[in-house]
C-alpha positions as CSV (number, residue, x, y, z in Angstrom):
1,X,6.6,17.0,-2.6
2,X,9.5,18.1,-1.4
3,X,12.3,16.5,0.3
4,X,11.6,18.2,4.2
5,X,8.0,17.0,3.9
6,X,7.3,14.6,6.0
7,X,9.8,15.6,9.1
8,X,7.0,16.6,11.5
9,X,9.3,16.3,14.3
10,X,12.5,18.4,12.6
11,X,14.2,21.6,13.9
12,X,11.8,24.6,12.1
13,X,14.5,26.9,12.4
14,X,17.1,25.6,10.8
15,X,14.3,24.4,8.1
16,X,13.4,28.0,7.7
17,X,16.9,29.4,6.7
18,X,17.9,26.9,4.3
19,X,14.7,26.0,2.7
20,X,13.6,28.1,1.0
21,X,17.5,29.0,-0.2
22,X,18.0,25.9,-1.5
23,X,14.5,26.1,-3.5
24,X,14.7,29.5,-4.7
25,X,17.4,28.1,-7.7
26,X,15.7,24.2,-8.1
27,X,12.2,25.4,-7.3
28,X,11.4,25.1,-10.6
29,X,13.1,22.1,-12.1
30,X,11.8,20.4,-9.1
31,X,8.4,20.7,-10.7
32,X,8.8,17.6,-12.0
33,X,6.0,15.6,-14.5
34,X,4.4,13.9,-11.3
35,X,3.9,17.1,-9.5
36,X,2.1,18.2,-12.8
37,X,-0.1,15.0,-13.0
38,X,-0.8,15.5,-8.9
39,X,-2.3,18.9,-9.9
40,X,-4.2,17.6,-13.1
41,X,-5.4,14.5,-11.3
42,X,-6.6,16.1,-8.0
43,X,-8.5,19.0,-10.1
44,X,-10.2,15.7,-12.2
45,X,-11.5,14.6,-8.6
46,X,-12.7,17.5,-7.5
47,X,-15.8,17.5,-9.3
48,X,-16.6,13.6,-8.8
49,X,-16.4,14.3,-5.0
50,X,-18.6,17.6,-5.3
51,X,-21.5,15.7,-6.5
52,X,-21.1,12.8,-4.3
53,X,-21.3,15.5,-1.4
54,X,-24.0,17.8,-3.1
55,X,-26.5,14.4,-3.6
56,X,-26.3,13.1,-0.4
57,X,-26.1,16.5,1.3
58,X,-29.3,17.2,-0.1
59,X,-30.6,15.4,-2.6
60,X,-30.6,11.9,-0.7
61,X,-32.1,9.9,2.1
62,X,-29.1,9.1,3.9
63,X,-28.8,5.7,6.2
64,X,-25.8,4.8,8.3
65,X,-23.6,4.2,5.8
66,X,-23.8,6.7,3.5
67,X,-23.3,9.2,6.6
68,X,-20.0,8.1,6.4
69,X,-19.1,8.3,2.5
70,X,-20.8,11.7,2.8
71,X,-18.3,12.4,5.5
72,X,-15.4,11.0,3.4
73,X,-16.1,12.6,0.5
74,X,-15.8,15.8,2.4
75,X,-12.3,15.1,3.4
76,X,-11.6,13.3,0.0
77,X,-12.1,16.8,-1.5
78,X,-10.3,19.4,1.0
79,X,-7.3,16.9,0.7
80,X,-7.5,17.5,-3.1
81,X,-7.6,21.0,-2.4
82,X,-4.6,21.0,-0.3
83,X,-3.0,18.7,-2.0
84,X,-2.9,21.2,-5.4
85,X,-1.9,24.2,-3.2
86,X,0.8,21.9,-2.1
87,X,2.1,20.6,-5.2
88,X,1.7,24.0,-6.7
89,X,4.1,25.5,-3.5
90,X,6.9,26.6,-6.2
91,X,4.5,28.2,-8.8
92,X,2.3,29.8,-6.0
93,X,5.6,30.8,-4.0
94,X,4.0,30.7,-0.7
95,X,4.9,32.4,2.8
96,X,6.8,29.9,5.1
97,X,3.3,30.6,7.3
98,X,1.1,29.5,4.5
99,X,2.9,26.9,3.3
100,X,3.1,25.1,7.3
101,X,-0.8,26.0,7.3
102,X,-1.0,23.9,4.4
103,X,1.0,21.1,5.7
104,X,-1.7,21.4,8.6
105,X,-4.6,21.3,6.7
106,X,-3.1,18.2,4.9
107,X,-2.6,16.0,7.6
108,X,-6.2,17.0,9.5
109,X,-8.2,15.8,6.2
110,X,-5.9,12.6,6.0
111,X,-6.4,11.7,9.1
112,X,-10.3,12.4,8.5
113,X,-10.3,10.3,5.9
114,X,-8.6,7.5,7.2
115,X,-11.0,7.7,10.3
116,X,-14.3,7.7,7.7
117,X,-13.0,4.2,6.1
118,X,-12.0,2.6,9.2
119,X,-15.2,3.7,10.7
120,X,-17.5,2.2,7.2
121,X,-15.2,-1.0,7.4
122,X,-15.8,-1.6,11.2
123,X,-19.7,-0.7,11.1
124,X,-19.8,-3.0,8.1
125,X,-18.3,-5.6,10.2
126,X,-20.5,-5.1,13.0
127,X,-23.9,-5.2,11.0
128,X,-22.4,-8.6,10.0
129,X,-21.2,-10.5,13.3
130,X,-24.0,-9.3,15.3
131,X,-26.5,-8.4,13.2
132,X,-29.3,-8.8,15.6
133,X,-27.5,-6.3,18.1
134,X,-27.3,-4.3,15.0
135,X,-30.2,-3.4,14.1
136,X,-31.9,-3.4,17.3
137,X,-30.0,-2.2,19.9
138,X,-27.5,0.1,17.8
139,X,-28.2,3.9,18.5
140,X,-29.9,6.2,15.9
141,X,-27.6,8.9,15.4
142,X,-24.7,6.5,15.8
143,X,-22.9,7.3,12.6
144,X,-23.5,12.0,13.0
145,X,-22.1,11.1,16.6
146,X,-19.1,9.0,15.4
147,X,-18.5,11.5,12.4
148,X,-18.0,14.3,14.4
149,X,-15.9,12.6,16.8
150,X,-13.5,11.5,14.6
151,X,-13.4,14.8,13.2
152,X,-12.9,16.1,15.9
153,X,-10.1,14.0,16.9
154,X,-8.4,14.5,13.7
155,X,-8.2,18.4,14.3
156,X,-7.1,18.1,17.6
157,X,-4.1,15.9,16.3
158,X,-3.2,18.4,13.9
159,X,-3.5,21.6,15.7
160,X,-1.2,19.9,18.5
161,X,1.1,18.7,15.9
162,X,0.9,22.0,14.3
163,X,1.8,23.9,17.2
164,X,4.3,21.6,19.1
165,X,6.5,21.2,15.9
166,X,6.3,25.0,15.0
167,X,4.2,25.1,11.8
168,X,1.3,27.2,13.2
169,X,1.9,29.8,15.9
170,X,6.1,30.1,16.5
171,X,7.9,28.5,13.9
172,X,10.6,26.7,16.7
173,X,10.2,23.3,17.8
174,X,9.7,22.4,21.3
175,X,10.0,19.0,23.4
176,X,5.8,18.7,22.9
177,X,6.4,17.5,19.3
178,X,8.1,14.0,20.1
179,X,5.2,13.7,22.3
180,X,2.3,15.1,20.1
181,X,4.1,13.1,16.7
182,X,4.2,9.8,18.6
183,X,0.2,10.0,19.4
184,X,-0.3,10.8,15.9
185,X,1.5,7.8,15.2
186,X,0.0,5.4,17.4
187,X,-3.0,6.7,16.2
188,X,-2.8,5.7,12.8
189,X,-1.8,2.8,13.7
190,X,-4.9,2.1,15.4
191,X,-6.5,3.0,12.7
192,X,-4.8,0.5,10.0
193,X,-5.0,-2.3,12.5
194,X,-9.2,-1.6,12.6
195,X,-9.4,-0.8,9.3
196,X,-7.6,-4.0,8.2
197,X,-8.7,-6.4,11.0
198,X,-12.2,-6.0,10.4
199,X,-12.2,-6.0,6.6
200,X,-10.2,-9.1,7.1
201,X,-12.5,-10.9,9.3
202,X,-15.9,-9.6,7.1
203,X,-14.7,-11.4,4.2
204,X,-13.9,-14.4,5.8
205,X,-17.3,-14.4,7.7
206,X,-19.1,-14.4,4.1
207,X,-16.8,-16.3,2.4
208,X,-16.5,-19.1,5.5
209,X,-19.3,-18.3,7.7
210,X,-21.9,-21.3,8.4
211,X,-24.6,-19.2,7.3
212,X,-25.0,-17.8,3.6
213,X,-25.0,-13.8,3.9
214,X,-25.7,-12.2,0.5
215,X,-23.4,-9.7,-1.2
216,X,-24.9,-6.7,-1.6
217,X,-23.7,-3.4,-3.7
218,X,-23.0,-1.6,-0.2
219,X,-20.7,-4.5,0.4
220,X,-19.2,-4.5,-3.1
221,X,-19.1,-0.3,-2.7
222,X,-17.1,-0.9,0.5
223,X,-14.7,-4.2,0.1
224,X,-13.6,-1.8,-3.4
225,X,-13.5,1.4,-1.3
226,X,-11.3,-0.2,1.3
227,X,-9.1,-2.2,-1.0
228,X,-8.3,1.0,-3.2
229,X,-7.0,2.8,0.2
230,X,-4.9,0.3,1.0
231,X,-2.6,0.0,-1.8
232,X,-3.4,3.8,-3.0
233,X,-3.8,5.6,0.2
234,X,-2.5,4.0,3.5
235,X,1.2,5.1,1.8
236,X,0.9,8.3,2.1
237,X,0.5,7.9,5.9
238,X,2.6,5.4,6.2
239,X,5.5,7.1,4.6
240,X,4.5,10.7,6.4
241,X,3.7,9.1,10.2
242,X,5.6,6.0,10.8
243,X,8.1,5.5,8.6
244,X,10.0,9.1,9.2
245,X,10.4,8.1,13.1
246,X,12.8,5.7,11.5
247,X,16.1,7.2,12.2
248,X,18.1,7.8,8.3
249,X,15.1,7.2,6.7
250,X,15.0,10.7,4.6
251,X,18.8,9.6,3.6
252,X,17.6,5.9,2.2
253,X,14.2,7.5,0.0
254,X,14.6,10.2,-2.7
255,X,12.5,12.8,-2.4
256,X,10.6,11.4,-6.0
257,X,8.9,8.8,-3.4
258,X,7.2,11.1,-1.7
259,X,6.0,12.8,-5.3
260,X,4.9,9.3,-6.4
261,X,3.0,8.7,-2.8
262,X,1.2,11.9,-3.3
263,X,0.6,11.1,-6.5
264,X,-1.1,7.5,-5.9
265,X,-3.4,9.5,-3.0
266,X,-5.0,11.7,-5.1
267,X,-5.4,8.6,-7.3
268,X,-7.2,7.4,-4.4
269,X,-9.3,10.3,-3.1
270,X,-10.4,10.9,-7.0
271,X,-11.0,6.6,-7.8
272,X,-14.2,6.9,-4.4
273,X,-16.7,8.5,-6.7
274,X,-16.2,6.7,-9.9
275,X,-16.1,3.7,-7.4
276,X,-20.1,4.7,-6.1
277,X,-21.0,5.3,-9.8
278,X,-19.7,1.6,-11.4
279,X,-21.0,-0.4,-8.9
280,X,-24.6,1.6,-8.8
281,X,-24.3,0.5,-12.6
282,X,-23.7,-2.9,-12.3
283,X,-26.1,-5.3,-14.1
284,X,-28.3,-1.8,-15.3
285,X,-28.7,-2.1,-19.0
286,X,-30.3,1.4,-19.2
287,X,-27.3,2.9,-18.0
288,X,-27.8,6.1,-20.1
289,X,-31.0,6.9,-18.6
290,X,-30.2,7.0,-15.2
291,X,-29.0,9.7,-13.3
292,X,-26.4,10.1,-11.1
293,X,-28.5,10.0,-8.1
294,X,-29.9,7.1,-9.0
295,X,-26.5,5.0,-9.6
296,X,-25.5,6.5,-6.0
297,X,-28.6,4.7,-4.3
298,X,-27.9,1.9,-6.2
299,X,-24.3,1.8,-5.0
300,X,-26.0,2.3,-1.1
301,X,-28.0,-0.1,-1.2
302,X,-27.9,-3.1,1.2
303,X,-30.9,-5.4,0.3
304,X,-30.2,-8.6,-2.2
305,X,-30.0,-8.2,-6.1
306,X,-33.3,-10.2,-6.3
307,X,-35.4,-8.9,-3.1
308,X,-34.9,-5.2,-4.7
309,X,-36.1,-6.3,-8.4
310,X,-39.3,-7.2,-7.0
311,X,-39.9,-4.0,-5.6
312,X,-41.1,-0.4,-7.1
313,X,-37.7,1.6,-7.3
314,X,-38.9,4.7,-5.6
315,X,-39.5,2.5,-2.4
316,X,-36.3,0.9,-2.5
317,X,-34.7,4.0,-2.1
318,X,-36.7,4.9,0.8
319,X,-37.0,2.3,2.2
320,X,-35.0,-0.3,1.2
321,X,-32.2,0.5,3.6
322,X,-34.3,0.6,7.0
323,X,-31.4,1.9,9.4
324,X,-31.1,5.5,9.3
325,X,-28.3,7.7,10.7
């Protein structure tokens, strides 16, 4: 990552005359060893978040969970994707059009992916507290409606952001992008505060809570999930989004930070599937035999270690997990 990347709200202008100058001698020896590993570890990820997305696509009955990690694994791999192009910018050499696109891109499937973990963490907590509300009164197609919304949201932020700061359309920077960068912001912020708050208070509602509640995989799946994005993931935005509004900040950090904060996000978009797979495997001593579609409706499912033994595997898949989308 280079040292302009994260100034949303900077003057394009002047970016665009002395950018690409100042690169065109250090491009390459800015290509440092973590750039390299970016490349070689988001490639490694690709393929784990391909299969999570072809077996629930179609290969599995999906409840409202797994809506959701089918959802992140979608923007877990396009932010691989444009996370390569992006590390690759020197090699690849490209146009100051492309390379903003890119930057776009970016930012809408981070924000997609933070919006798919806060929304599993906050369901989670919700099946929890108020589980009779729950499962009862809780819409069908909660989770497809809450997917695309958040989506949704997510591309609106970064087209706005796109074309207010001059990386889509013009390439000059108008009064919109204080505006449009300060949403963005708040946003996110929203979004760590859910995402922490409610993981916060579902572990101290099993771990305190009057009543016994029985760790399933899903939970297992999901407290890992969370707990990886925090340390690994939540950075990158933090760094990109709130941190940059911080006046001098770009003069305090060297520009390595960023490569390293990259770095530890594809660590995180590439540790979800291996994640699905270990905890699907937990406790199988025919681990050989089973297939990967079977260790991901392991990692799914939400009924007791003990109530699912007694029942014939092909049901619990079915039906073991009762609420569906």
């Amino acid at each position: 990552m280079g040292p302009t990347t994260p100034a949303w709200n900077i003057n394009n202008t002047k970016l665009n005359e002395t950018y690409y100058k100042l690169n065109e001698s250090s491009c390459i020896s800015n290509f440092t060893t973590l750039d390299f590993l970016t490349v070689i570890i988001a490639m490694a990820g690709l393929p784990g978040n391909a299969i999570v997305l072809w077996i629930l696509g179609f290969h599995m009955h999906r409840n409202a969970f797994s809506v959701y990690v089918l959802n992140l694994a979608g923007a877990d791999f396009l932010y691989l994707c444009a996370q390569i192009m992006y590390s690759l910018e020197c090699v690849v050499k490209l146009d100051n059009r492309y390379f903003y696109f890119n930057l776009i891109v970016l930012m809408f499937v981070y924000l997609a992916g933070l919006c798919m973990i806060a929304a599993i963490s906050a369901e989670r907590c919700l099946s929890v507290m108020w589980p009779i509300w729950y499962h009862c009164q809780r819409p069908r197609h909660t989770s497809v409606i809450m997917c695309a919304l958040l989506w949704a949201i997510s591309l609106l932020l970064s087209l706005l952001v796109g074309q207010g700061c001059g990386f889509l359309f013009s390439l000059s920077e108008d009064s919109f992008c204080s505006i449009c960068s300060f949403i963005t912001t708040a946003y996110i912020i929203v979004l760590s505060v859910v995402l922490c708050v409610s993981s916060l208070a579902l572990m101290v509602k099993i771990i305190c809570g009057s009543h016994r509640i029985p760790v399933t995989r899903l939970y297992v799946t999901i407290v890992i999930t969370v707990v990886v994005f925090i340390f690994l993931g939540m950075p990158f935005g933090i760094c990109w989004f709130l941190l940059t509004r911080i006046m001098k900040f770009k003069s305090i950090f060297s520009y390595y930070v960023y490569e390293m904060i990259a770095f530890l996000s594809c660590v995180n978009s590439c540790a979800n599937p291996i994640i699905y797979f270990l905890v699907g495997s937990i406790r199988h001593r025919r681990l050989q035999r089973q297939t990967l579609k079977l260790l991901l409706q392991r990692a799914m499912q939400d009924t007791p270690e003990e109530e699912s033994r007694e029942r014939v595997p092909s049901q619990v898949w079915e039906t073991g997990n009762s609420l569906v989308q």
